[in-house]
C-alpha positions in Angstrom: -20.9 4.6 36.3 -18.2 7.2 35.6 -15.5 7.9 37.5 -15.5 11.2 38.4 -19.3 10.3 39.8 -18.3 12.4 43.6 -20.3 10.3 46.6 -20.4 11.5 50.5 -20.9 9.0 53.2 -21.5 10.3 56.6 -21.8 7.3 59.0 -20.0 6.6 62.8 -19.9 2.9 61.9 -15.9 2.6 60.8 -16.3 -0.7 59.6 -19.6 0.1 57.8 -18.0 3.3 56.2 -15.2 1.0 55.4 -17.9 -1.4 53.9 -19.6 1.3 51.9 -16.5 3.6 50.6 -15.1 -0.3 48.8 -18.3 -0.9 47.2 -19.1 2.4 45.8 -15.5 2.4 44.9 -15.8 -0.8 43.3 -18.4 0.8 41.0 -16.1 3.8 39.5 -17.4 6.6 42.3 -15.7 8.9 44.0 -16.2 7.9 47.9 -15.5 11.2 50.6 -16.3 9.9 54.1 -16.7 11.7 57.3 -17.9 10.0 61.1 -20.0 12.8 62.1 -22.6 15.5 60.6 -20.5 17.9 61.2 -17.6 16.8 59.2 -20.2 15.3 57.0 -21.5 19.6 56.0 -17.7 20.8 55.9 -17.1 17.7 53.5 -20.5 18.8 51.7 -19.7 22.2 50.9 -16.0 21.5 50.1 -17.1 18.5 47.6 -20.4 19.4 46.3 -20.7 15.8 45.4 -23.4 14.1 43.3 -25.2 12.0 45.9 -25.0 12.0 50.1 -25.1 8.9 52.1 -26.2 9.7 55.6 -26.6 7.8 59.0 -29.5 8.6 61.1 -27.9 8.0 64.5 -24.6 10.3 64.4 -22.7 12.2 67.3 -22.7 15.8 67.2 -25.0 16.2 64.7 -27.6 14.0 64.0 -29.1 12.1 60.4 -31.8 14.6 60.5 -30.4 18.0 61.3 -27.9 17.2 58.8 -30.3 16.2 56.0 -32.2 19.0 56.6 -29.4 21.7 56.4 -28.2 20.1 53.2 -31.4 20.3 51.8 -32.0 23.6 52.6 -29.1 24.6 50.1 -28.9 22.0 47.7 -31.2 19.6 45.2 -28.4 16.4 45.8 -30.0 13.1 46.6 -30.0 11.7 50.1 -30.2 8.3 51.0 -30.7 7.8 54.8 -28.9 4.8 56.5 -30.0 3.4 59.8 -30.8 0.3 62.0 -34.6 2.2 63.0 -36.6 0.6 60.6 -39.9 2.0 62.4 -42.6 3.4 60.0 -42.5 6.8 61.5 -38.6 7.3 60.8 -38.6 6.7 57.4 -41.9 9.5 57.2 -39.7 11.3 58.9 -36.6 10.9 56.7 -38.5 11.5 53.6 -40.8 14.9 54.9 -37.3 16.7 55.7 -35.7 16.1 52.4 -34.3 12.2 52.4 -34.9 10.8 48.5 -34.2 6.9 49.8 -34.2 5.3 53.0 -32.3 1.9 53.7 -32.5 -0.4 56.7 -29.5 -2.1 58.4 -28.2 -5.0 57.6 -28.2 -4.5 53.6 -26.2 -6.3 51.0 -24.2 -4.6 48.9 -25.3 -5.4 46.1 -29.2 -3.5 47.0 -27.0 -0.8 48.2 -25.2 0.0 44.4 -28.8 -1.0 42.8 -30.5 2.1 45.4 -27.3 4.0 44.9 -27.2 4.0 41.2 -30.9 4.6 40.8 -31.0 8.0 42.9 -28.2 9.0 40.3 -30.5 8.4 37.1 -33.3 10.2 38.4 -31.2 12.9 39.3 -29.5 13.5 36.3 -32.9 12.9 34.4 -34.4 15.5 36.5 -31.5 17.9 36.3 -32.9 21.6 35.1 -31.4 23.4 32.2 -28.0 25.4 33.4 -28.7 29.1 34.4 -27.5 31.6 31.9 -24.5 32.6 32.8 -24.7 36.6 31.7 -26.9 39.0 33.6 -27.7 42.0 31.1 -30.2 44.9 31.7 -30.0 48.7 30.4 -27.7 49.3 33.2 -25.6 46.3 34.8 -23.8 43.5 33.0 -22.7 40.3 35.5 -20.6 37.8 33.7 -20.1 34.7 35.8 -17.9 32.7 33.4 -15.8 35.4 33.2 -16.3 36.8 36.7 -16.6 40.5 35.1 -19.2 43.1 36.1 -20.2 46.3 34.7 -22.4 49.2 36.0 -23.7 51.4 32.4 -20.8 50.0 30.6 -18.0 50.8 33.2 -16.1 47.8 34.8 -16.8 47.5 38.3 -14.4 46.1 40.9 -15.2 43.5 42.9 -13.6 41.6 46.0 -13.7 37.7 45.5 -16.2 37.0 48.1 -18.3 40.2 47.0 -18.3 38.3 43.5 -19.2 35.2 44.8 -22.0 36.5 46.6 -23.4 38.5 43.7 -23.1 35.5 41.7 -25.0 32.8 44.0 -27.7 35.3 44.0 -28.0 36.0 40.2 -27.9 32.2 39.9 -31.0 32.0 42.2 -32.8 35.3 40.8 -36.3 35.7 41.4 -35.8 33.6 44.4 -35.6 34.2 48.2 -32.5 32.6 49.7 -32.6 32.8 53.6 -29.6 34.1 55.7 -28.7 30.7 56.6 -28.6 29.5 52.5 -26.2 32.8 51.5 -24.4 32.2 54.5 -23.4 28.7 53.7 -23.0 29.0 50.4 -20.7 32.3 50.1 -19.0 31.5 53.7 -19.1 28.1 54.6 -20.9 26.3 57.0 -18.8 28.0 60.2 -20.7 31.8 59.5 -24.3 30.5 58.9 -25.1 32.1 61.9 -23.4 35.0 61.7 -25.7 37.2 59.8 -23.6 41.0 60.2 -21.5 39.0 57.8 -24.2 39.0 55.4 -25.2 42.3 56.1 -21.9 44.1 55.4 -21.4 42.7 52.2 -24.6 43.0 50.7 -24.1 47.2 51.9 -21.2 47.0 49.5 -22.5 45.2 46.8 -25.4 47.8 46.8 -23.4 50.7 46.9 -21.6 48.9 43.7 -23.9 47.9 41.3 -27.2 50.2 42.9 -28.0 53.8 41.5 -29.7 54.3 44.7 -28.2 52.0 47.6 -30.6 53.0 50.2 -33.8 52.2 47.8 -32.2 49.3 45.9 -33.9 47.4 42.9 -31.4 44.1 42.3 -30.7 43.1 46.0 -33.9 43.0 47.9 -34.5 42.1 51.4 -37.1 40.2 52.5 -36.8 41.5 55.8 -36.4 37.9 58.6 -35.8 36.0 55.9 -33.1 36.4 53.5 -32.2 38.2 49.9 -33.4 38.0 46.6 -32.2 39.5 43.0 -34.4 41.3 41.3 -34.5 40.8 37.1 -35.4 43.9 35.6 -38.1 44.3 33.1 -35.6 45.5 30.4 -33.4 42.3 31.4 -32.2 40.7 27.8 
């Protein structure tokens, strides 16, 4: 296992964060930890690390609200932590975005074997990088280079506007809600604050749109979220 393999643990347990941090360190990981789901989604979108280790029974958020916000943005595996070793947990676990579930007491040894596993399937499963140039007949995003151009004319663009164009080039075609651009652009303390959203996506539009009010690369789906648009002469 490489070094520079980035792991978040989210348990209230000190001693079994303690516990779990040594032996993942022991491996070559990189071990973040945080005592509460809160902390745990700040950590998240600070880190963006390779795989999330996550208690079920947390204080201020719980296992399964943050499993399913981190889900809701992201493709990391999840492997659920907990001393409920009911049936209908682990169900549950798995149907809001969990990839492996482990009961309490484990040895450490079952917890690297688990650990490394989710790892080699997510790697194997890994899609192909996004291109990272956007080019039609009228607008040129570069995200390497963070350059954008409107019929061959350089277009200025605030950091956060880029950032926002870019996440949703990276996800064209697809629908990402409020709460996903929020999180993602923002950070977790504006996903509800959707005039943020709003505003910025006005700009953009009257940036890169020939028509702002009838716009064809940011569209709204209206109560759910955005999505950019590929033209036909896209290349």
């Amino acid at each position: 296992m490489t070094h520079n393999t980035k792991v978040l643990t989210i348990e209230d347990d000190p001693a079994l964060l303690r516990l779990v941090q040594y032996t993942l360190a022991e491996e070559g990981m990189d071990v973040a930890t945080a005592s509460n789901g809160r902390d745990g989604l700040r950590q998240f979108y600070a880190l963006q690390p390779e795989l999330v280790i996550l208690d079920l029974m947390m204080p201020e958020m719980d296992g399964w609200e943050t499993c399913r916000r981190i889900r809701e943005m992201a493709d990391v595996p999840i492997m659920m932590l907990t001393a409920r070793g009911q049936d209908g947990d682990m169900v549950r676990g798995l149907d809001i975005g969990a990839d492996d579930y482990m009961v309490k007491p484990f040895s450490p040894e079952v917890l690297v074997a688990r650990a490394q596993a989710l790892l080699r399937r997510s790697r194997m499963a890994r899609p192909e990088k996004a291109p990272a140039v956007y080019r039609d007949d009228r607008l040129f995003v570069d995200l390497e280079a963070r350059r954008v151009c409107v019929e061959g004319m350089p277009v200025r663009l605030t950091a956060t506007e880029f950032k926002l164009l870019a996440f949703l080039v990276e996800n064209a075609g697809r629908v990402m809600t409020f709460r996903q651009t929020l999180e993602n652009v923002w950070g977790w303390e504006y996903q509800d604050d959707s005039h943020q959203a709003r505003l910025y996506i006005w700009r953009l539009r009257q940036k890169i749109e020939a028509d702002p009010k009838n716009p064809v690369y940011i569209q709204t789906e209206y109560g759910v979220g955005y999505r950019f648009e590929k033209q036909a002469n896209a290349h």
